[in-house]
VEXKOLVEX-59878 format. One record per residue (C-alpha): z, y, x. Coordinates in steps of 0.5 Angstrom, whole numbers, plus 2048, in hexadecimal, padded with zeros to 3 digits. Layout:
<pts>
ZYX ...
</pts>
This chain:
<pts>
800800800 802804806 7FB804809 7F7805802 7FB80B802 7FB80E809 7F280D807 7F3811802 7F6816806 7F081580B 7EB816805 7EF81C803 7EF82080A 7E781E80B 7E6823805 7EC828807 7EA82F805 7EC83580B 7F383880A 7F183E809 7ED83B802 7F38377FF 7F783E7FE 7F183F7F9 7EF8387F7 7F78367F5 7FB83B7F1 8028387F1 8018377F9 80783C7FA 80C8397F5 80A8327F7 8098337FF 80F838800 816835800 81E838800 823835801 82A83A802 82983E809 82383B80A 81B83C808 81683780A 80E839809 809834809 803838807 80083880C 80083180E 7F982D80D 7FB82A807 7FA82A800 7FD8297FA 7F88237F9 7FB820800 8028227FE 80381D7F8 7FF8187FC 805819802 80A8187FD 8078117FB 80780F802 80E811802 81080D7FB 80C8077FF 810807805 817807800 81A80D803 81E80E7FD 8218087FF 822809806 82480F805 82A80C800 82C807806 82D80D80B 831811807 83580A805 83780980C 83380280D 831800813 829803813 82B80381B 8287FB81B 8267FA823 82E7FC825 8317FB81D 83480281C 834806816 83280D817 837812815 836819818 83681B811 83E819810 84081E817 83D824811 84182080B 83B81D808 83B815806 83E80F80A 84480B807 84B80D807 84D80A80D 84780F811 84981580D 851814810 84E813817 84B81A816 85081E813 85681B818 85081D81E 84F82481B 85582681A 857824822 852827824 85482E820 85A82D823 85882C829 853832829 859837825 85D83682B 858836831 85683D82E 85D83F82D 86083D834 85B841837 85B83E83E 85583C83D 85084183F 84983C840 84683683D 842831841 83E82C83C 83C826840 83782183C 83082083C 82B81E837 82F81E82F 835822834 832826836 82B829831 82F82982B 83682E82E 831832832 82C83482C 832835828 83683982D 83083E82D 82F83E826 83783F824 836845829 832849824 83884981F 83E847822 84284A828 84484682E 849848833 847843838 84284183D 83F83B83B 83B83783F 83783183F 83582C845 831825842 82C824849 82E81F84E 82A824852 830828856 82D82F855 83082D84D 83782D84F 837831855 834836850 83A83584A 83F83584F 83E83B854 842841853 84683D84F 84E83D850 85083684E 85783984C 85483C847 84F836846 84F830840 84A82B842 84782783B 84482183D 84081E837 83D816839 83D812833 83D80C838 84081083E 83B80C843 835810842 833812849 832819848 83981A845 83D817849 83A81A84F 83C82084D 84281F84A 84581C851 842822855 846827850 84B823850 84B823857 84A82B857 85182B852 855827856 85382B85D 85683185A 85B82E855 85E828858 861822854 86182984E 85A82784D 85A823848 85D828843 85682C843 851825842 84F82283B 84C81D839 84781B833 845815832 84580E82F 84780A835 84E80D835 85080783B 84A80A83F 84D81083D 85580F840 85280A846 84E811848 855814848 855819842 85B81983E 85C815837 85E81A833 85881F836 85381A834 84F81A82D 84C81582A 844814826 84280E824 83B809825 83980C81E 838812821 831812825 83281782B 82C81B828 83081C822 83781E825 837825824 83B82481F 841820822 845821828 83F82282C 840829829 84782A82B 845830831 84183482B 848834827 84C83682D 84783B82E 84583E828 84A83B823 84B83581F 84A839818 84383C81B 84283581D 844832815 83F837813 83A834818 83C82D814 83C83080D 83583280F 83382B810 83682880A 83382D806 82C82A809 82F823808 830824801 82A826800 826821803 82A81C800 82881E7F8 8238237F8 81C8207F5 81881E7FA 8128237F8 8188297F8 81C8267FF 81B82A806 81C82580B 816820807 811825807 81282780D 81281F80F 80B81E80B 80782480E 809821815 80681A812 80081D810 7FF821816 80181C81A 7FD816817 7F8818813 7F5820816 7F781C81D 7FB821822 7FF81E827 804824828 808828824 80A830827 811833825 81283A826 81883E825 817846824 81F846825 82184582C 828843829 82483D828 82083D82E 822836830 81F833829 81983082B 81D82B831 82382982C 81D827828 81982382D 82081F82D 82181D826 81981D825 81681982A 81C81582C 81E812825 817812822 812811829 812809827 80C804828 80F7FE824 8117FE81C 8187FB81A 8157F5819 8127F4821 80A7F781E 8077FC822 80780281F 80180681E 80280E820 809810820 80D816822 80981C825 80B81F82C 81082582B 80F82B82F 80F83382F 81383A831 81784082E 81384482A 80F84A82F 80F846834 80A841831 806845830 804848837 80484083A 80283B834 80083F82F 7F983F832 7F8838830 7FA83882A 7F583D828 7EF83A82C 7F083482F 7EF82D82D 7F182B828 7F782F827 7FD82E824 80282E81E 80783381E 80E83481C 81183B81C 81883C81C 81984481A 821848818 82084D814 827851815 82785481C 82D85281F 82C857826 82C85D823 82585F826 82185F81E 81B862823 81B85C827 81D858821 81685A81C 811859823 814852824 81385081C 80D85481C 80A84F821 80D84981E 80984B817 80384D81A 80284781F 803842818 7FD847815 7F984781B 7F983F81C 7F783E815 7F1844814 7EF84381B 7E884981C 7E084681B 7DB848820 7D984C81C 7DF85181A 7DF851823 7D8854823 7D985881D 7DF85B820 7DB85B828 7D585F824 7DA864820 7DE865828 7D786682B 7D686082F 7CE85E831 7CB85882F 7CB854835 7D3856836 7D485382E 7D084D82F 7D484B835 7DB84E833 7DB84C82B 7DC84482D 7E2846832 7E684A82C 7E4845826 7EA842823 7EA83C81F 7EF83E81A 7F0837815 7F783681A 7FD833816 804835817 80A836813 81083D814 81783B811 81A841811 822842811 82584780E 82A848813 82C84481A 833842817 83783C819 835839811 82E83B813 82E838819 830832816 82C831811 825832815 82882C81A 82A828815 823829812 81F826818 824820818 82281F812 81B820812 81B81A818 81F815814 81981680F 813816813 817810816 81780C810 80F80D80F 80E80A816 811805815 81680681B 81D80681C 81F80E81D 82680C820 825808826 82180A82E 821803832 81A807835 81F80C83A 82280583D 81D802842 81D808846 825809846 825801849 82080384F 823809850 82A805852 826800856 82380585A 82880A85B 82B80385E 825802863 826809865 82C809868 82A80286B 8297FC867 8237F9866 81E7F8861 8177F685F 8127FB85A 80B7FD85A 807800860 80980785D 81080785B 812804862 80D80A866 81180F862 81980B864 81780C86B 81581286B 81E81386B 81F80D870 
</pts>
C-alpha cells in the first residue's frame, strides 16, 4: 500500500505547477498550509506541494499506523526495540510515562531545583564548565545561547566537548578554580572525549585546591558507580535514565548548568514550553499537527522531489547553533539504511547543515540560488527584538522574509534583460551577462516565526523538531532512537591509540601510513 502511495506522490509531483501559481490555483492555501501552535507559526506555503499531495502524504501516514505509533510512544512501551528501551523525553516535561517514570521525574527535578537554588544562593561559585559531548553538549549549548535572550545569567559558562586539548584548554584559561563548579554530563561515564577532559579538569582542580577539589565537581550520569569510581561525591551525583537518549536529554540533569545559570524557573519554563508541544502532538489531528506537516513536507521533499540536503537557517543569532543541534537529532536518529525488521530502506534522513542568518547569505547562499540542484530551507525567525537595537533587528528579518520570497519567485532571463535594456547595457553585454543574473526561482522553503526567544519558546520550537523526527522515522520505517552507526570507529580508535604508544596491529595499506606517521 505504501508503494502504491508513494507512485501517486510521484505522478502528482510530475504534474506539479510553479510555487508562485499554486498561490493563484489553491484559494485555501494560507488556511491549509500555515499552521500556530502557542508562540510558534509554521508557513509551509512556499513549499512545493500542493493540496492534492498534502491529502496523498497524509494517507501515507495512516498506511504506515503513525496514530498507533505515536500512542506507543506516548504510553512509554518500549519502541527502542534494538536495545528494549522506552522512549520517555517527554516524561522529563511531564508528559506521558507511567506512575513510577512520573515520581522518577518529579523527585529528580526538585533536587536539581534545590541543588540550583543553593548553588546561586551561596554565591561561591562564579563560573561553569560543562563537560560533555554529543547530546551533552549540542543541547546545554544552543539552550545556553537562547535563554541568554531573556534570562540573566550572572555566571561565566563554558563548554568543553572536543577530545582536542584546545577545548578544555579554551574553558579553563582565565578560569580560577576556587570559583569553579565542573559539570561532567556522560551517560556512560566512559565516552573517551568525557572522560579526558574531565581528568584534565580534575587535575586542574586539585593542582590548586587539593583533596577540597571535589566540593566544586559534579557529576550527570546514568552510571552512578563509574561516577564515584572516578572520585565525585555520592550526593554530588545526578541521575538520568536509559529511556532517555543522550539527543533528548536536555530536559533531564543534563541541563543542571543551565538551571544553575539561569535558574530553575527560567528552566521549568523551558520545559513547559516542550510539554505544551508534546501536548500538542499528541491530540491535534493530523491534518491540523505542527510536527506531522513539518515531517511529510521532509518526506516529500526528501523521497519524491529527490534533494538530499535540508539547510537550517536561523535569523537569531541566539540560535546561531541550531543547525549543529540539528545535525544530531536528525541525522544521528534518522540516518539508518535498514528497517526495524532488518530490510533496506529506500531513502532516508537528508543531510542537515546551515548557518545563522546574515552570514549564510554571504557564503552559501549563492548555491541555494543558483547551484545545482539547491535545496529546501528551514527558516527559523523571532519577531520580538531582545538586543535593544530594533535598527538591526528590522534589517536582520527583512533579509530573513526576502531571501524566502527570493528563492520562491527567482528572475526569468527575460526580466534580467529588460532591466540590463532599461539601465542601458548593450546587446552583446546583455547577452553575455543576463545568463549569470537569472534565478531559477520554484526553490521550496519553510519560515517559522517565534514571537519571542523566551524560554517557553524555545522550548517549544525543539520539541517540534524532535517531534518531526519520531514521524519522519515511522514513515521510513527505521528506529529513531538507537545510533549503532557511531560505534565501529570509537572501537578502531581504541586499538589505534594502543598502537600509538607502541602496540602492534595489522590495518590497511593507508591507515598503517597515517600510524607511523606518530611513530
Amino acid at each position: 500500500m505504501e508503494k502504491d502511495r508513494y507512485l501517486k506522490l510521484e505522478a502528482i509531483a510530475a504534474k506539479l505547477p510553479a510555487i508562485t501559481e499554486l498561490f493563484k490555483l489553491e484559494p485555501k492555501r494560507m488556511e491549509q498550509f500555515v499552521l500556530r501552535e502557542g508562540p510558534l507559526r509554521a508557513d509551509f506555503s512556499k513549499q512545493a506541494i500542493s493540496e492534492q499531495a498534502r491529502e496523498q502524504l497524509l494517507h501515507l501516514a495512516a498506511d504506515c499506523q503513525l496514530e498507533h505509533w505515536r500512542g506507543r510512544f506516548f504510553a512509554g512501551e518500549k519502541i527502542n526495540t534494538t536495545e528494549d528501551r522506552a522512549v520517555l523525553h517527554p516524561a522529563l516535561r511531564g508528559v506521558g510515562g507511567d506512575q513510577d517514570v512520573q515520581k522518577q521525574v518529579k523527585d529528580m527535578r526538585a533536587k536539581l531545583r534545590t541543588f540550583a537554588e543553593n548553588v546561586r544562593k551561596e554565591g561561591k561559585f562564579k563560573s561553569i564548565v560543562h563537560i560533555g559531548i554529543g547530546g551533552s553538549d549540542l543541547g546545554p549549548r544552543l539552550i545556553a545561547d537562547g535563554l541568554a535572550a531573556s534570562t540573566d545569567n550572572t555566571f561565566e559558562l563554558r563548554f568543553a566537548e572536543n577530545v582536542d586539548g584546545a577545548s578544555i584548554n579554551d574553558a579553563l584559561t582565565g578560569l580560577d578554580p576556587k570559583t569553579t563548579l565542573v559539570i561532567v554530563v556522560s551517560k556512560s561515564f566512559t565516552t573517551q572525549e568525557t572522560r579526558m577532559n574531565a581528568e584534565s579538569a580534575r587535575d586542574w582542580l586539585e593542582a590548586k585546591l587539593g583533596k577540597k577539589a571535589g566540593a566544586n565537581f559534579i557529576a550527570v550520569t546514568a552510571n552512578r558507580e563509574g561516577a564515584e569510581k572516578f572520585g565525585v561525591a555520592i550526593d554530588q551525583i545526578f541521575d538520568f535514565w536509559d529511556w532517555v537518549g543522550g539527543r533528548y536529554s536536555v530536559w533531564s540533569a543534563v541541563g543542571l548548568s543551565l538551571q544553575i545559570a539561569f535558574g530553575p524557573d527560567a528552566f521549568d519554563d523551558f520545559l513547559a514550553g516542550a510539554a505544551a508541544m508534546d501536548t500538542h502532538f499528541r491530540d491535534a489531528p493530523l491534518d491540523k499537527n505542527l510536527p506531522v506537516m513539518m515531517a511529510l513536507t521532509g518526506v516529500w521533499n526528501r523521497n519524491v522531489l529527490g534533494y538530499s540536503s535540508v539547510a537550517v537557517i536561523p535569523y537569531a543569532r541566539r540560535l546561531r547553533k541550531l543547525s549543529a543541534f540539528l545535525q544530531q537529532l536528525e541525522m544521528e536518529s534518522n540516518g539508518k539504511s535498514k528497517t526495524r525488521d532488518g530490510e533496506n530502506t529506500g531513502l532516508t534522513c537528508p543531510i542537515i547543515w546551515g548557518d545563522e542568518g546574515t552570514n549564510g547569505q554571504h557564503a552559501f547562499f549563492q548555491w541555494l540560488h543558483q547551484g545545482t540542484p539547491g535545496a529546501p530551507v528551514d527558516f527559523v525567525a523571532v519577531l520580538k527584538d531582545h538586543e535593544n537595537r530594533s535598527g538591526h533587528h528590522k534589517a536582520l528579518l527583512a533579509n530573513c522574509f526576502a531571501q524566502s520570497e527570493a528563492l520562491m519567485i527567482g528572475k526569468s532571463q527575460m526580466i534580467v534583460e529588460e532591466e540590463m535594456m532599461a539601465a542601458g547595457f548593450k546587446k552583446q553585454d546583455r547577452e553575455v551577462l543576463a545568463p549569470q543574473k537569472t534565478f531559477p526561482g520554484n526553490r521550496p522553503s519553510t519560515t517559522i516565526t517565534l514571537d519571542e526567544l523566551s524560554p517557553f519558546a524555545l522550548g517549544h520550537l525543539i520539541a517540534l523538531y524532535e517531534h518531526k523526527v519520531f514521524v519522519q522515522g515511522i514513515i521510513w520505517g527505521v528506529n529513531s532512537f538507537d545510533q549503532w552507526g557511531v560505534e565501529l570507529g570509537k572501537v578502531l580508535a581504541k586499538s589505534i591509540l594502543k598502537e600509538l604508544d607502541g602496540a602492534k596491529g595489522e590495518h590497511d595499506p593507508s591507515t598503517e601510513a597515517l600510524i607511523g606517521l606518530m611513530k
